[in-house]
N, C-alpha and C positions, 0 to 999 in steps of 0.2 A: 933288251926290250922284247915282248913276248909278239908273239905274229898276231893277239886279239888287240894287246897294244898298238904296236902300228897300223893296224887295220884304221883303228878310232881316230890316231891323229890326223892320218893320211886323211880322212873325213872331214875332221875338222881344220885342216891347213887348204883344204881345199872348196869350201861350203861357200864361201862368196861365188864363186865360180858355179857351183850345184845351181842357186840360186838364179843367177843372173841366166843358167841355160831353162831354167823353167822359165823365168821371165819371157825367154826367145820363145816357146813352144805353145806362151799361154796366149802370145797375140797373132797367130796366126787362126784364122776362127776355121771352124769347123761346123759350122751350125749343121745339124741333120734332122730332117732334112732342111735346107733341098739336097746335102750331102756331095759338095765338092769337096772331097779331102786330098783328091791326091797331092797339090801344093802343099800342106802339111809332112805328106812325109818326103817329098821334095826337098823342104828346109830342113827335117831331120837328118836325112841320108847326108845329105853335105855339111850339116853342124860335126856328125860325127866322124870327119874326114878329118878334123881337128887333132881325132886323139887317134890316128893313124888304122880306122877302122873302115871295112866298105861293107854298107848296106845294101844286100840284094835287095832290086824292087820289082816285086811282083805285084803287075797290074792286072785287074780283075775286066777281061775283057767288055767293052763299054757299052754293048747290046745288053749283056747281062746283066750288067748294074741302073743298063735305066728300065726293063723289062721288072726290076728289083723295086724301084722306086727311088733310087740316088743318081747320084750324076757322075759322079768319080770314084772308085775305089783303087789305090796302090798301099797295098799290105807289105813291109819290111820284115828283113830277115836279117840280123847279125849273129856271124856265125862267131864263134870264136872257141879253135880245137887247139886242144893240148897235147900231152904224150896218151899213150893208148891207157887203156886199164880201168877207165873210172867211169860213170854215168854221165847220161845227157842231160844238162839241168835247164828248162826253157823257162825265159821270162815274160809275161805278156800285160801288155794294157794297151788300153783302146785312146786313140784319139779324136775319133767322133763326140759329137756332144748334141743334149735337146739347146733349141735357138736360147737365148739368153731371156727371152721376156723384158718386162717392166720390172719399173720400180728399183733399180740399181742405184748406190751412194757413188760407187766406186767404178768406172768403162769396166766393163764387163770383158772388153781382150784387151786392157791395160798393164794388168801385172802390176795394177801395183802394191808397194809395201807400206806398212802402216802400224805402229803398234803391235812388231812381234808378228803379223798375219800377210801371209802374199794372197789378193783378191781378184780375180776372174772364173769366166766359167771356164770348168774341169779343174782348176784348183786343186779341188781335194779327188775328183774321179773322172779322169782317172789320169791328165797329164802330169799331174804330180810324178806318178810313178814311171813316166821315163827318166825324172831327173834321180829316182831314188832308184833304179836300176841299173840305168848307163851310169852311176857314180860307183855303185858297189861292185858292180862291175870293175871298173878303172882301181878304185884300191884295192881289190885284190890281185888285180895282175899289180901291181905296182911293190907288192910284198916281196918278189924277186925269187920266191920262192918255186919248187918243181910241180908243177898243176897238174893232175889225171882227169879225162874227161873233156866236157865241151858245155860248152856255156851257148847257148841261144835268146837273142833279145828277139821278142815276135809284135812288131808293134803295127796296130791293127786296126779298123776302121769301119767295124761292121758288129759295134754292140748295141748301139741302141734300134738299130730293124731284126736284130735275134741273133749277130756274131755269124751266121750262113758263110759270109762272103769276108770276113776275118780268117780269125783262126779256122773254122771251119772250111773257108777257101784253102787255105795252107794243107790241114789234115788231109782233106779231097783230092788236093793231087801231087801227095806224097811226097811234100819239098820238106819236110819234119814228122820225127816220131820220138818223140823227148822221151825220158825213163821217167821224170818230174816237171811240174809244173807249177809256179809262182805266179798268179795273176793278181791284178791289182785291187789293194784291199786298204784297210785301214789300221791304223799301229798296235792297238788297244783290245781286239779279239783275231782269231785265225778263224775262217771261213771254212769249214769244210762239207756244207750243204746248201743248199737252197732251194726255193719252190721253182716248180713248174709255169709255162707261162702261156695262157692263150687267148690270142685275140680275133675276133672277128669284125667286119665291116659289114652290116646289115641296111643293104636298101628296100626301105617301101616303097613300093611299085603303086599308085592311085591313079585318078585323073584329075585333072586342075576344071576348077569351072570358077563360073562368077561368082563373088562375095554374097550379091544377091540373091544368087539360086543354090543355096550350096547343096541342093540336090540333084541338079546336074553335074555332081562332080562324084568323086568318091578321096577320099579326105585321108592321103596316107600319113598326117600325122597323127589323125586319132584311131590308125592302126600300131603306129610307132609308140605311143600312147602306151597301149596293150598290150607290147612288147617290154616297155620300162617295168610297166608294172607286175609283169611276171618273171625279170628276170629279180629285179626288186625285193619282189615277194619271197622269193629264194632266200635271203640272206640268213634270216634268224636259222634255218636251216643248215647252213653251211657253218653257222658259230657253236652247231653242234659234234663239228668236225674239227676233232684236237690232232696235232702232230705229236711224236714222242720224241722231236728232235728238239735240242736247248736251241731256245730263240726264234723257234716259229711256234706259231700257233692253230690258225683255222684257215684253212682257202676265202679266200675274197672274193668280188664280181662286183663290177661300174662299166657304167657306161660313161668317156672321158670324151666323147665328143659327138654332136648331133648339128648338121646340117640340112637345110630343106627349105622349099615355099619359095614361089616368087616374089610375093608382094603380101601385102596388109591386108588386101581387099581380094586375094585368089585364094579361091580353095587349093593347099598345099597338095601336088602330082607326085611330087619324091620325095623322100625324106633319107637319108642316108646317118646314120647311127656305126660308132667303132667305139666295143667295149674289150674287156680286159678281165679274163676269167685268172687267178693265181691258184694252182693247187700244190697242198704240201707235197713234200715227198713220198707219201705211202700212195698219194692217188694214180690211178692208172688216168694217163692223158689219154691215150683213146677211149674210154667208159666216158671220161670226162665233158669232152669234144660230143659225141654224141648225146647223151644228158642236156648238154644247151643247145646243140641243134633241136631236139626234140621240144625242147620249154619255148624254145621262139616260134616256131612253126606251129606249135598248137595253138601260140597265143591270138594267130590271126585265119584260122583254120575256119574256113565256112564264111569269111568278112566279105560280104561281095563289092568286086571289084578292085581288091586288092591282092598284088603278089607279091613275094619279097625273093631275094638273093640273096645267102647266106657265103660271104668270102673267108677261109679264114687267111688273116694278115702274119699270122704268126704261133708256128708251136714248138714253142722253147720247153726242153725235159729239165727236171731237176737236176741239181749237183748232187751226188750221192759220193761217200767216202770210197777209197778202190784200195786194194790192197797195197801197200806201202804208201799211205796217204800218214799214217801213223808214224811213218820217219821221219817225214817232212813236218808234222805238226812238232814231235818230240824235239827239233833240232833250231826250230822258230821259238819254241816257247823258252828253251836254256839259252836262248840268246837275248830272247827281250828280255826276261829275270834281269842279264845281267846288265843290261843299258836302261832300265826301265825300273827297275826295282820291285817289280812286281809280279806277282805271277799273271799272264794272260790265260785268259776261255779257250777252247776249241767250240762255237758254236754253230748252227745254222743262221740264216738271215731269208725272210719273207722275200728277198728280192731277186731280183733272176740276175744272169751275167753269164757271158759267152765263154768263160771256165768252165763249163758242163759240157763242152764239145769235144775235150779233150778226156774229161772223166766217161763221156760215151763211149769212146775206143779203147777207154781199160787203163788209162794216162792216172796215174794218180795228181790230184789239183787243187791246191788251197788257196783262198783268197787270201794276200798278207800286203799291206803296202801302209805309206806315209797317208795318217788321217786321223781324227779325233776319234773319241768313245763311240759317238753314235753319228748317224748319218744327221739327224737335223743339227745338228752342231755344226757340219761343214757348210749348213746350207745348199747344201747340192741338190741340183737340178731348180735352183729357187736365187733370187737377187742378192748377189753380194756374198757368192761360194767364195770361202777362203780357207784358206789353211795354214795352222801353225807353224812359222819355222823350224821352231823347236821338235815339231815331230815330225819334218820332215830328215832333218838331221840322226834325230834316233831310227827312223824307220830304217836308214840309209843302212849306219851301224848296226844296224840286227841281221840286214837282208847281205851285208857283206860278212857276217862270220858265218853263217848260215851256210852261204856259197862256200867258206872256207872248210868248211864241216865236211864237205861231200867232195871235194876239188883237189883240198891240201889236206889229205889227213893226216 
């Protein structure tokens, strides 16, 4: 029997097991915020004592992380070294998750199965891919054969506030420096770009008066107002801004939440506003950043009585390819061919993901993991995220010859 043969049975003799351990990682919640994770990787560390492995756990000191806006961060490390000679290949996905929302058929940290599909949130993103990691992982040591190299599982809890205090915590203080990087993706295209990301929290500063006198007040929403409608007004302009990367297109800009006003009957004093600027990969994030500070502050420039505070929450760089990112793509894609029967993309994706922290420091990093064609199909981040068994089983088999590829040549 061939070592890509064994690789698949070993997959397959073992997929109840795969299963039932996503089952375990899908009901422990995560919700971020308010961002308690470290129980999560608690239950990790000690699930994988099962297959004789020890998860270093590095905690992200607990000033830091609520000065951050979370409550808990313990970021995991499985090391796993072989004889000398070969590359460092790291794996990573995020355990964090946005709350679950309404509107669910299915408990949302239930796990359960149905029709072919395991349903909770992270599902398809990104807890899927401990089970499709730690499993290809396990069948390849399991092939008995002589390993070169070192295998690192990086599993992480700081992607949806911008990965800082994830993988980025790990890079910062030098507890890994992989030669490669697998972060968690979906079965059916290879990631090897993505846009930019930035957020700000804008508060308008007014004064509150009576309903009755609303001119003894000064009225910061109908300065916030004139903030919407200039950053608003931007957009037809921004869809004049094409990427040349497959699968993105134009920068974005919303504002995704607005809070303000005491009451019905008071002139609103503050108004607090947190938007979400996306730019492709060709834009310069500092031009960028500056450009919307400039468009907000002029919008209320001379409004008397009002002042605003411009924070920004968050500035995440693009994924851009790095040299040997090319390997990694050419060695994902002859493997899915062969479990898959098709050929897979190497595209870009509009969405950001804490794999760019490692593409910063020169890491070559592709998004590859168990997931459908497209993100609304998983439902992710939306009621009732599920994912295929079936691809999580194939995803498994691709991400284990892969590893074999660079490990056991």
């Amino acid at each position: 029997m061939s070592r890509e043969e064994q690789l698949i049975q070993w997959i397959d003799a073992h997929f109840d097991e795969e299963v039932a351990f996503l089952q375990q990682v899908l009901r422990v919640p995560t919700d971020t915020p308010p961002g308690n994770n470290a129980p999560h990787a608690d239950m990790v560390a000690d699930a994988v004592l099962a297959y004789g492995w020890t998860a270093e756990k590095h905690a992200v000191p607990e000033q830091v992380v609520r000065d951050y806006g979370m409550e808990t961060i313990t970021n995991l490390i499985i090391r796993r070294p072989y004889a000398e000679g070969g590359p460092t290949v790291a794996l990573n996905a995020h355990g964090d998750v946005v709350p679950p929302g309404d509107n669910w058929t299915y408990p949302p940290y239930g796990g359960v199965i149905d029709d072919g599909y395991i349903y909770g949130r992270a599902a398809a993103v990104s807890k899927c891919d401990f089970a499709t990691y730690i499993f290809a992982v396990r069948a390849l040591e399991a092939l008995g054969v002589p390993l070169k190299g070192k295998l690192e599982l990086h599993f992480t809890y700081d992607e949806e506030f911008g990965g800082l205090l994830g993988p980025g915590w790990l890079l910062e203080q030098k507890l890994t420096r992989p030669d490669y990087v697998i972060a968690a993706g979906f079965s059916y295209n290879i990631v090897t770009a993505h846009n930019a990301c930035l957020q700000f929290e804008i508060t308008v500063h007014g004064k509150s008066g009576h309903g009755a006198m609303p001119e003894t007040g000064h009225d910061a929403l109908q300065a916030a107002t004139r903030i919407l409608n200039a950053l608003y007004g931007q957009l037809p302009e921004l869809k004049k801004i094409k990427s040349k990367v497959p699968g993105i297109d134009s920068p974005t800009m919303l504002v995704g939440r607005i809070d303000g006003g005491t009451n019905t009957n008071v002139v609103p004093g503050k108004v607090v506003m947190k938007m979400d600027r996306r730019m492709i990969p060709e834009e310069d994030p500092v031009a960028v950043e500056a450009q919307v500070r400039a468009l907000i502050e002029d919008a209320v420039r001379g409004v008397e009585g009002i002042s605003i505070d411009i924070k920004r929450l968050l500035l995440s760089h693009a994924l851009r390819p790095q040299p040997g990112s090319e390997t990694l793509v050419g060695h994902i894609q002859k493997n899915a061919k062969a479990i898959l029967g098709e050929d897979i993309p190497a595209v870009g994706t509009p969405l950001y993901a804490d794999a760019r922290l490692y593409g910063e420091r020169g890491i070559p990093a592709v998004l590859y993991g168990a997931g459908p064609r497209t993100v609304p199909e998983s439902n992710a981040k939306k009621a009732d995220e599920r994912l295929a068994l079936e691809d999580l089983r194939k995803a498994t088999k691709i991400v284990a010859l892969t590893l074999a590829d660079f490990l056991a040549p």
